[in-house]
C-alpha positions in Angstrom: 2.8 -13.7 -25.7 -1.1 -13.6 -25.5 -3.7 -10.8 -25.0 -7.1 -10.2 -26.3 -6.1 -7.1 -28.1 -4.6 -8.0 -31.7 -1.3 -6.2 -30.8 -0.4 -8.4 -28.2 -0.7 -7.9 -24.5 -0.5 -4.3 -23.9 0.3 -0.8 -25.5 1.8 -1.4 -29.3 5.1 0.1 -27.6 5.2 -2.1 -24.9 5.0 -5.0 -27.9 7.2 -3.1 -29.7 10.1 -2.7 -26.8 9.6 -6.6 -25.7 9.8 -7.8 -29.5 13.2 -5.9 -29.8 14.6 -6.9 -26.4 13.9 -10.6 -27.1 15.3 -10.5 -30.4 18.7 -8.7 -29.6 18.9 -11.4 -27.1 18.6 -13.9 -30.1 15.5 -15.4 -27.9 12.3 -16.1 -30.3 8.3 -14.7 -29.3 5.1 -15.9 -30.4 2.3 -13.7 -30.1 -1.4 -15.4 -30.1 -4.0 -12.9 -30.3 -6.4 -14.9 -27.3 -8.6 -14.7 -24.2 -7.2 -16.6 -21.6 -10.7 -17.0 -20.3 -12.1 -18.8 -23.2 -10.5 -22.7 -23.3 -10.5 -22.7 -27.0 -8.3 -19.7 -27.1 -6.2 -21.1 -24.0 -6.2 -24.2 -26.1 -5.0 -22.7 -29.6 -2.0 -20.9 -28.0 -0.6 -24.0 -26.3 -0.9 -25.9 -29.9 0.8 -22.4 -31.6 3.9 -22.5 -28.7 3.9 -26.8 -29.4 4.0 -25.9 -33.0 7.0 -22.9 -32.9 9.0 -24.1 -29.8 8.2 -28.5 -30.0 7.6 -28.2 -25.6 6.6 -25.6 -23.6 8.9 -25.8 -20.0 7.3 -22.9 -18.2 3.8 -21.0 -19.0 3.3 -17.9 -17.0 -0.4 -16.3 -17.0 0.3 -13.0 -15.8 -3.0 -11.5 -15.7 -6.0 -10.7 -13.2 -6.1 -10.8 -9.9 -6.1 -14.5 -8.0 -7.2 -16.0 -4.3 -4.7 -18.1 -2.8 -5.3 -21.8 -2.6 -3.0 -24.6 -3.6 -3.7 -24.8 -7.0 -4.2 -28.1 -7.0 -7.1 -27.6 -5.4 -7.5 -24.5 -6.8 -11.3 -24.1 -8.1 -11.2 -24.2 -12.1 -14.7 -21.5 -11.6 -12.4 -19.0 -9.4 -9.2 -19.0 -11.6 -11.8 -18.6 -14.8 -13.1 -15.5 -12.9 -10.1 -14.0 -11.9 -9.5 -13.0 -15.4 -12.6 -11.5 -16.1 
């Protein structure tokens, strides 16, 4: 779990209520305080999950607001903007 904010992404009760979920389903988290729309910070939590899970299967951005184009085609400028 990223977000800009040092709680996490979100409300601290909305970190709070995920953090318990996950754990009473025996599942891990990893929370990176980072701005998805600064590559260093994009960068540092893909080393972090590498580091705590050894792979990452499936990494969901689930913020802004995006176009639709094929994305891989899918201008680096307008994803980068859609987050801002």
């Amino acid at each position: 779990m990223a977000g800009r904010r040092s709680l996490g992404v979100g409300s601290q009760a909305f970190c709070c209520v995920l953090r318990y979920t996950l754990r009473a389903a025996g599942r891990r988290l990893l929370e990176v305080p980072a701005d998805v729309t600064v590559k260093s910070d994009v960068a540092l939590v893909v080393e972090r999950a590498k580091a705590e899970f050894e792979r990452i299967d499936v990494l969901v951005n689930n913020a802004g607001v995006v176009g639709i184009h094929e994305l891989e085609i899918y201008p680096e400028e307008a994803l980068i903007g859609s987050w801002r």
